[in-house]
N, C-alpha and C positions, 0 to 999 in steps of 0.2 A: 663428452659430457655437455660441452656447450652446443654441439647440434641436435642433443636431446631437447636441449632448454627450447634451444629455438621453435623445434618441429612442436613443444608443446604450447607456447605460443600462438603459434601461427602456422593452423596447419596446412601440411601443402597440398591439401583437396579444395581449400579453398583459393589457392595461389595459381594451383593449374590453368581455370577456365581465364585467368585473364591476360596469364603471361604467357603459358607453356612451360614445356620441364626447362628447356632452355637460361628461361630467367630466373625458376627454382633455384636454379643449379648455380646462376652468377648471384644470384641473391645470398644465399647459404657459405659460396667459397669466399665471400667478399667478406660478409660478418666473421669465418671463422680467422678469416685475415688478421682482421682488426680488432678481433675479441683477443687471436692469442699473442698476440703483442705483449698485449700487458697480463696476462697469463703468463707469462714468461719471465714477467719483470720489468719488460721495458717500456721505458712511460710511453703514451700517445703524447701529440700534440694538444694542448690545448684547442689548437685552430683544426680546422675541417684537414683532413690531408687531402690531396687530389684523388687517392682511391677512395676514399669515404664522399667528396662529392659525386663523386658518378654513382656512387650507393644509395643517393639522396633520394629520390624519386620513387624506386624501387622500395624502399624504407615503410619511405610515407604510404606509399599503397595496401603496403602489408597490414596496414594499422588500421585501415578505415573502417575492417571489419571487428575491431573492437569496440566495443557498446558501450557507447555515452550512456552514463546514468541521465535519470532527473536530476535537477538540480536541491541541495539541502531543503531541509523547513525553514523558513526565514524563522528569526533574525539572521544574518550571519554575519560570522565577527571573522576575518582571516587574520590571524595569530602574529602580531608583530616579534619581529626579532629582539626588541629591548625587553621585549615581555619574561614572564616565568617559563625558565626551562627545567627540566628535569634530568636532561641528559646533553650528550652530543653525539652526532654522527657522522664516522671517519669511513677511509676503506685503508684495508693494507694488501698491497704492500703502500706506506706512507708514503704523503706526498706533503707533510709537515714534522717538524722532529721530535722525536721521543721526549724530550721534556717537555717540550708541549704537550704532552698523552699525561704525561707524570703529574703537571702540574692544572689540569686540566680534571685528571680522577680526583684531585684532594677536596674538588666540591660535588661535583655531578657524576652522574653514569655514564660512561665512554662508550655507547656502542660501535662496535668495531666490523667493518662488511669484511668477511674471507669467504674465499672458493670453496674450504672445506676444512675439515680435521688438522689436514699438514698447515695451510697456510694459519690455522689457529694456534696451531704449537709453536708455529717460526714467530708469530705476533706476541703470543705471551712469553717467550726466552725472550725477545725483544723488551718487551715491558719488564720483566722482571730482574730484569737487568740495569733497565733504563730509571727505576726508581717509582713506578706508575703505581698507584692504588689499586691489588688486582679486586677488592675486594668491592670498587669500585668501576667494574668494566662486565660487559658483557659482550658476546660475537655474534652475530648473524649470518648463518650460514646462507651464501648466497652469490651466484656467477653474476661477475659485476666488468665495466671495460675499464674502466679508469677511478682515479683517486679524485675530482670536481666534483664530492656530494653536494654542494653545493648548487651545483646545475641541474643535477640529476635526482635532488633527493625530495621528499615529499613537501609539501604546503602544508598547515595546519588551521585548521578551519573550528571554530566552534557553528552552533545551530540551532534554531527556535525551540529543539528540546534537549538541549545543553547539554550536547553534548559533543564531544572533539575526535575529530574525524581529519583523516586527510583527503586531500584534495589532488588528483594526478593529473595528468597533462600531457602534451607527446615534448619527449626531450628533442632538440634542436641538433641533434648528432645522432647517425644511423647507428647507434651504440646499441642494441637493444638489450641486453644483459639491464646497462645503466638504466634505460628508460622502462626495466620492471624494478626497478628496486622501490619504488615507493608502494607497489602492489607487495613483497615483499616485508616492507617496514607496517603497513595495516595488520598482517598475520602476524606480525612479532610482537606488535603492543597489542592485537585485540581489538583495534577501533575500527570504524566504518571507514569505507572507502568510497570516494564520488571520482567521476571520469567528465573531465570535462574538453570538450575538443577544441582545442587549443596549442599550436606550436611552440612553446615558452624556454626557458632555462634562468633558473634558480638566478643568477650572478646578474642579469637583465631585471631585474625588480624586485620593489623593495616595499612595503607599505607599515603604515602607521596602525595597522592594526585597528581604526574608527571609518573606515571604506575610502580613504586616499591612496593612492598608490602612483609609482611611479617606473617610469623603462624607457629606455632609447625608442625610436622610433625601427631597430631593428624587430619587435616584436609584429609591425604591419608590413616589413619586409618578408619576415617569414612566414605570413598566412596571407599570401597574396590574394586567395580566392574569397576571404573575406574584406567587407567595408571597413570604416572606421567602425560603424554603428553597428555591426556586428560584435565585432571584439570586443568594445563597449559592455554588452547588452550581455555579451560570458560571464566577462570577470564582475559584472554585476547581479546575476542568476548567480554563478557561481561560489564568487568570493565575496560577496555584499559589498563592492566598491561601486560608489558613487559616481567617483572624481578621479578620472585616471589622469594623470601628466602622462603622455608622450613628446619626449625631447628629440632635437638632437644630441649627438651625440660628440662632444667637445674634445675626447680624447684623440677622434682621428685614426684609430688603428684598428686593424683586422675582428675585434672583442664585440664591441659595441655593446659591452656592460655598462651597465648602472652603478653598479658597484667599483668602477673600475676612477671613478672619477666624484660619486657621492652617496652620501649616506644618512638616513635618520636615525635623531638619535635619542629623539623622543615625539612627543606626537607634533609641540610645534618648534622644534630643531631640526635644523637639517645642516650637515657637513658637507662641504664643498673644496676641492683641491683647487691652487690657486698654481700658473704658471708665471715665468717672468713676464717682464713688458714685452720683452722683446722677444720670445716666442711667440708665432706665429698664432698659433692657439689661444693667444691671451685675451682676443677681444670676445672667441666665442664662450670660452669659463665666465666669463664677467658676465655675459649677456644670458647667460642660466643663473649665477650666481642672484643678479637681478631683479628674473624673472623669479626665483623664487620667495624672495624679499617682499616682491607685491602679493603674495599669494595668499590665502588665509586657511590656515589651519583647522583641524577637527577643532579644536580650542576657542573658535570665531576671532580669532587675534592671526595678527601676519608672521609669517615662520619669523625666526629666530636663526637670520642665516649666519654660521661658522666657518671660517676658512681655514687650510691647513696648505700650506707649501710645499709644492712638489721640482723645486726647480731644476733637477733632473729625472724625471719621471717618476719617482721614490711614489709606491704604491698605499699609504698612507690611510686612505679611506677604502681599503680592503680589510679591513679590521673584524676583529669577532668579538658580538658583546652576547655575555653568559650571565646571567643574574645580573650582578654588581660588580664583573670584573668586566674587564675591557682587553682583548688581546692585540695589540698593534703592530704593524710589522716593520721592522726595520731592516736599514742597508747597510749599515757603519759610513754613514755620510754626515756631514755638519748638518744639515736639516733634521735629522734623528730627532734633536734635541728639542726643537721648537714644534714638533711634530707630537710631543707627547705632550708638551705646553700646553699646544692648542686642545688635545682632549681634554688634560686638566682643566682647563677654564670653561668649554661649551660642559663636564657631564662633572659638578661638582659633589664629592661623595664614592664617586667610582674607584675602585681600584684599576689604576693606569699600567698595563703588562706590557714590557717591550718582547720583544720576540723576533730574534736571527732567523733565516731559512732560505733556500732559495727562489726567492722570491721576484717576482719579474713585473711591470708597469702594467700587464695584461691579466697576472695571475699569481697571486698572493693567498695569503693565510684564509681570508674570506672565501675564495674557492676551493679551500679544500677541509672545508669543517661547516656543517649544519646543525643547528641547535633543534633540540627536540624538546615538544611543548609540555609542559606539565599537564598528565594528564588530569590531575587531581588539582588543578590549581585554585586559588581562594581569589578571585576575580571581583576588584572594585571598580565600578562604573560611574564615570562623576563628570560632568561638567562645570569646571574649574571658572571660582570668579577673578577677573583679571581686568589690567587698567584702571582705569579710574571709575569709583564709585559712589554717588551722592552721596550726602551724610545721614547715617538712619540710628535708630534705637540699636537693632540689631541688625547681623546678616545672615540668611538662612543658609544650610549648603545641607544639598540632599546627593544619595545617593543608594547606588542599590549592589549590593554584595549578594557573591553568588560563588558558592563553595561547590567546586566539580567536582569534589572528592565526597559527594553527597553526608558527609557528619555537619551536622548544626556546628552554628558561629558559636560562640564564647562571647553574648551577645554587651558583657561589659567589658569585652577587648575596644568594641567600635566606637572611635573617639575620633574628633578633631583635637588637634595641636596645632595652638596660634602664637605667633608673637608680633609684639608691635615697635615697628622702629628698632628693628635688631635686638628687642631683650631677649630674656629665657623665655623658653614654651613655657605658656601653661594649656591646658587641654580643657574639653567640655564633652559629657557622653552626646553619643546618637542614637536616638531611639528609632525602634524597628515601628514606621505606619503601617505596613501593611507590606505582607509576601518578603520581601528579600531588599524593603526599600527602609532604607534610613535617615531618619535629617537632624539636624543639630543648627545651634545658630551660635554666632561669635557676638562680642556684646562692640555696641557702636564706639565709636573712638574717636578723636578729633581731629576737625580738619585740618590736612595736608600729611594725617600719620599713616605708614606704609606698613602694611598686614602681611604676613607671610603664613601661609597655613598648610601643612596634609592633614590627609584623613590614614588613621590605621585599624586594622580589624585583625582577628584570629580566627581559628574555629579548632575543635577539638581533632582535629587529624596532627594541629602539631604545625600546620601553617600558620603564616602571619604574609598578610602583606600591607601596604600601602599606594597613598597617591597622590602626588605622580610617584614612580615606581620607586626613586632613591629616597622620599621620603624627607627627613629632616637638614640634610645636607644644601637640599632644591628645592624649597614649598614654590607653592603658586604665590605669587604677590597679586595683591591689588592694594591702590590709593583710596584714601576719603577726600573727595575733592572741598579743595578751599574755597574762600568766600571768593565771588567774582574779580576777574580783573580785568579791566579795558585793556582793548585787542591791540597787537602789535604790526598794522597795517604792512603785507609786504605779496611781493606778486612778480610772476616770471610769464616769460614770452616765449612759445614756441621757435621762433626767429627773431632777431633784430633790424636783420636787415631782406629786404623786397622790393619788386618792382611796383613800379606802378600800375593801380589796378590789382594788386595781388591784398590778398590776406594774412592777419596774425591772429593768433588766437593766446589769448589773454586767461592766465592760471593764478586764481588767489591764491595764498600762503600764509593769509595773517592766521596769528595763534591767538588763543584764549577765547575761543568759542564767538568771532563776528555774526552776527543777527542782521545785518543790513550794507551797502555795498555803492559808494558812490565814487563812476569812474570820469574822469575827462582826459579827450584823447585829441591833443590840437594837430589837423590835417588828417584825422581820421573817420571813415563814417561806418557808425554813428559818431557826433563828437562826443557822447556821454552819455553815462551805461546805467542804471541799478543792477545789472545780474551781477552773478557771481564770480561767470567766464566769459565775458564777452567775446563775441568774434567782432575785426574792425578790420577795415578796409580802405587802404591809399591810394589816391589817384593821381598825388602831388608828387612831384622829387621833391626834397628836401630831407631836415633831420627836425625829429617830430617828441616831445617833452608825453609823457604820460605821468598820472595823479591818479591816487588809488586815496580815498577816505573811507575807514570801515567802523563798526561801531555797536556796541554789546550795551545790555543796558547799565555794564559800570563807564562806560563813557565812547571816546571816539579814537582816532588816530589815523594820519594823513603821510603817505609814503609816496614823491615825487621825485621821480627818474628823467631826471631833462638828459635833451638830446637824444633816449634810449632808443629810437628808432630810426632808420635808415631805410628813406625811400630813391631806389637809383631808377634815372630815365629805362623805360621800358626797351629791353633787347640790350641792354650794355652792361659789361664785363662778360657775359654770358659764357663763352667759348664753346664749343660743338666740334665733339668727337664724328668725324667724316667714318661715314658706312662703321658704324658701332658693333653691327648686330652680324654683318656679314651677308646680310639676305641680297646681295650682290650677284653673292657665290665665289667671288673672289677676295681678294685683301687688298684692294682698291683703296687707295691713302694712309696703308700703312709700310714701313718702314723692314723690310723680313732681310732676319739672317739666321743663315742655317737650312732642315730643309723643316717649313712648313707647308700646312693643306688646307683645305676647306673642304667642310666633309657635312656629311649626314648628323652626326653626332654632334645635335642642339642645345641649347636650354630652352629657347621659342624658336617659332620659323621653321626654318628649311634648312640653316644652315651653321654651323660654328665654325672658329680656326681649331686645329691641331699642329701639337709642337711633337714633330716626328723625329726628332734626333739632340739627342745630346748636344747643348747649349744654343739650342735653337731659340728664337725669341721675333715677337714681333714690336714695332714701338711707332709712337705717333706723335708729333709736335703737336697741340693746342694752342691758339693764337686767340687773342681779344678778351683774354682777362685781367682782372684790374692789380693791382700792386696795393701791397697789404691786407689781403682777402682772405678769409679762408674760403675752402674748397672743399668739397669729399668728392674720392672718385669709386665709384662700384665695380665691379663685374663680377659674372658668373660665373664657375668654373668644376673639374672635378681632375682627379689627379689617378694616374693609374697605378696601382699598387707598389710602394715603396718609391712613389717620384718625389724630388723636387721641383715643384710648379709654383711661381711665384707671379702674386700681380706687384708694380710698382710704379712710382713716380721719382721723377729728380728731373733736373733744371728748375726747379723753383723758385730757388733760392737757401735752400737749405740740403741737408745731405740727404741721399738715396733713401726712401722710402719703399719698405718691401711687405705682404703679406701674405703668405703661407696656403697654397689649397691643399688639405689633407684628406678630402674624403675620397674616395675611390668608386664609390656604389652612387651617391648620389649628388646634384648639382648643386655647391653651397654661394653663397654671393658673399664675397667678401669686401671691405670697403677700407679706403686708407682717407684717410682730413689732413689737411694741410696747409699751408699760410704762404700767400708767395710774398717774398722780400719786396724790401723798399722799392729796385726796381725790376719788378720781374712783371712783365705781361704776358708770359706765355710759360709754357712746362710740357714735358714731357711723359707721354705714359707708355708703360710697357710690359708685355706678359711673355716672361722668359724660365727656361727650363736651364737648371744647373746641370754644365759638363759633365758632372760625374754621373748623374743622374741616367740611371739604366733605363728608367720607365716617363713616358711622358703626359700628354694633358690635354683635356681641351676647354676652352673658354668662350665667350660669349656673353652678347648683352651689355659692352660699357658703356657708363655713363657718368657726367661730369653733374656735381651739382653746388650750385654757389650755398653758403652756407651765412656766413652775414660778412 
């Protein structure tokens, strides 16, 4: 049956002229390899296995002669996951537990992937056993490799004539069963199908459904042959995304999900897993964590960033949200607990589900269930007022409702619902101007009072929704701002301390809205500023006082930082890491025990060290820096599958300093800061691979850098 499937796929008249019967043949015996694994019952890997790599190639060529569509009618909306679903979509045999199916049927439609008749009967004695709603399940007949619909299963797209359609793509595993099942799932609900050529997998991205989206940067590892500006230029043809984030990826391990480590969980939330300090990993979570804090939402407001603990790997933000429930996976660890905390607090309103299974850091409940869009869904589109807002008579809020289920609205459903300063809603209707658009206005309120409002609608199919999607539990907030207040001068320096000759660059901070900006910077030129950020510049040693005056028209306010600056004679504390980079060819002033190399394998140049054997390491004294310093030292590095490679510092004055290379594929820079003691002028650096450690590493590029 599966080599039916296949040859109807992809036939082999078109497979001859390029391979031969040859690779027909290794093509064919490879998939039925790997198809009947799990035909049989027994799970695949998650991960590529080494037969399915060498399958890879072969795969991909198969595919080429499958025909990209055009791309949709614009607009195009791709279908967030917080959004309305109608169903879910599993495969059996399960790779989540029956009560999850049971408890999962009492709201939505379960559809279920089986091979056929038999595995439909083993599913429903399964379910009906298990306590499941059958009357709330449906099956899909359909040859499939594995239980990750999540990776494998469709996108869901709406369209400039609204209507919802998936969206396919080539799965990232030579699975081909899996990588037709979203062709497939178009015939079983009826909707349109778009192709769009692209290497992707479901668990790698995630989007807000208003054209953001986000993925490791594993998705430009897998379409090599394309640009950035290519892939771009798809998922923006394709999926009307604007704004794509590609990250690294902080987890560190074989996955290189999205999902594996964060998650949205409305258009300006995002969930983010937090490790300890002392995991190696900690400063790269922070530094996405961060990175998405500065970012700004479909909302025009900055995310809303939420964190959840993961301090032993606990898979956490693998979660599955289904309307208004929330399914979350646990491990039976003391973090469980604070782990559903955490949802409770970022999605208030939500029903918080815990949920046992065997669940792994790489591969949880989120990969093995995909939610399916309402096809008929009652779709509110609004651009939410937020922060702070003048003081007016009234406030308008428009918006445009669009029922996919084509029955008119219940046009005295559509209302706002406002309160002020935490009282009870009261609500005001919204009238239809014109097509499918509606506006309503809240009445003005006084300064410094906090407004919380959604918007809710119906239509005669028996839908209702709201917005934002939870509705009263989470309105949007905005302020009426109050009568002026004179600013609270305050202001930060890129550095404190520099040589001579060197530059700082000066960051205002004052709050309450500064309108004018007066700096003076003694030993510095300029000595005194009007802008906002000046750059200044020391040519003196010494230690240098700055004055920051700023001033609104409710008045003025003066913030003076003596001493704040530190100018050291030119070329001292410095310290200088001898042959850093290795472009030597050898490891000329460094320190080697064990066996290491100098090889081919760079981050620049010509040349890097490698650490060839178990507890091998290299290390190097630094002399001529000053005592009570800080420092940051960098390098670059990459670690070979399942190694510990470690960059570190000690003799400082303080205890061993280590930080973790986890990535395997590609060359990350990792960096440790550090303070040397009363009397320390010198320290030690060193990049060494743990004894135990099967696999080893290479490194490159260190560098020392005074920090103030």
């Amino acid at each position: 049956m599966i080599f039916k499937q296949i040859l109807s796929k992809q036939k082999t008249a078109r497979l001859l002229p390029k391979y031969g019967s040859f690779m027909v043949l290794f093509f064919l015996m490879l998939v039925l390899v790997v198809s009947n694994a799990y035909g049989n019952d027994k799970k695949l890997s998650h991960e590529m296995t080494e037969v399915e790599k060498a399958l890879m190639p072969a795969y991909l060529e198969s595919l080429k002669s499958r025909a990209q569509t055009p791309p949709p009618p614009t607009i195009i909306r791709n279908i967030e996951e917080f959004g309305a679903m109608e169903g879910v979509l599993i495969a059996y045999p399960l790779g989540i537990p029956v009560s999850l199916v049971a408890d999962m049927s009492q709201d939505i439609m379960v559809t279920t992937i089986v091979d056929g008749p038999t595995k439909e009967s083993q599913a429903r004695n399964a379910y009906s056993s298990g306590g499941v709603n059958m009357d709330n399940c449906n099956f899909l007949h359909a040859p499939h490799d594995s239980y990750w619909t999540r990776d494998y299963g469709p996108w869901y797209i709406t369209d400039g004539n609204r209507e919802i359609s998936i969206m396919n793509f080539t799965y990232n595993r030579p699975r081909p069963d899996d990588n037709n099942i979203p062709v497939e799932m178009a015939s079983f609900l009826g909707v349109g199908l778009y192709e769009m050529d692209l290497i992707q997998t479901g668990g790698n991205y995630m989007t807000d459904g208003l054209g953001i989206s986000v993925s490791t940067d594993l998705v430009r590892e897998e379409n090599p042959s394309k640009t950035i500006e290519q892939i771009n230029q798809i998922v923006y043809d394709y999926l009307g995304v604007h704004t794509y984030h590609v990250t690294a990826d902080p987890l560190g391990d074989y996955i290189k999900h999205v999902d594996c480590w964060a998650k949205f969980l409305d258009r300006d939330k995002i969930l983010i897993g937090r490790v300890p300090q002392n995991d190696p990993r900690y400063n790269d979570y922070e530094t996405l964590a961060n990175y998405f804090a500065g970012q700004t939402s479909s909302y025009g407001n900055y995310y809303q960033v939420y964190r959840v603990d993961s301090p032993n790997g606990e898979p956490y933000t693998n979660s599955l949200i289904l309307n208004k429930r929330v399914f979350v996976p646990i491990m039976g660890t003391s973090a469980d607990s604070d782990a559903i905390a955490a949802y409770t607090t970022a999605m208030p309103g939500y029903e918080i589900i815990s949920v046992s299974g065997s669940w792994q850091s790489t591969d949880a409940l989120h990969c093995r269930a995909k939610g399916v869009a309402d096809r008929s869904m009652l779709y509110i589109d609004h651009l939410p007022l937020l922060g702070e807002k003048p003081e007016q008579v009234e406030y308008q809020i428009n918006a445009e409702m669009i029922p996919y289920s084509g029955m008119p609205l219940n046009t005295d459903s559509v209302k706002i619902y406002y309160k002020v300063n935490g009282s009870a809603y009261s609500s005001v209707n919204m009238t239809n101007t014109s097509g499918d658009s509606f506006s309503g206005t809240i009445p003005g309120q006084a300064q410094g009072s906090e407004i919380g409002y959604y918007i809710h609608a119906g239509d005669t199919s028996g839908r209702t929704a709201e917005h934002p999607f939870i509705g009263s539990p989470d309105p949007h907030i905005f302020s009426v701002a109050g009568a002026a207040q004179p600013p609270q001068a305050d202001f930060s320096a890129d550095t404190t301390t520099v040589y001579e000759g060197e530059s700082i660059q000066f960051t205002d901070s004052t709050t309450n809205n500064p309108t004018s900006w007066s700096w003076t910077f003694a030993g510095g030129t300029p000595g005194s500023s009007p802008v906002q950020n000046p750059l200044v510049t020391y040519t003196t040693q010494g230690t240098y006082t700055v004055t920051l005056t700023a001033e609104n028209q409710a008045g003025s306010d003066t913030e003076t930082k003596v001493d704040y600056i530190t100018v050291l004679p030119a070329g001292s504390c410095l310290g200088e890491i001898a042959n850093p980079d290795f472009e030597v060819g050898t490891t000329t002033a460094w320190t080697i025990s064990g066996s290491v190399s100098v090889g081919s394998d760079a981050h620049s140049g010509a040349y890097g060290v490698s650490l060839d054997a178990s507890g091998s390491s290299i290390e190097q004294e630094v002399t001529g820096l000053c005592a009570n310093t800080t420092y940051t030292v960098t390098a670059w590095g990459k670690s070979k599958s399942n190694a510990r490679v470690y960059l570190g510092v000690k003799n400082y004055g303080g205890s061993d300093l280590t930080v973790q290379f986890t990535d395997f594929r590609n060359w990350r820079q990792k960096s440790i800061t550090f303070t040397t003691g009363a009397a320390n002028t010198s320290i030690t650096i060193f990049f060494t691979r743990e004894p135990s450690s099967k696999a080893g590493g290479v490194g490159d590029d260190f560098e020392l850098i005074l920090v103030n």
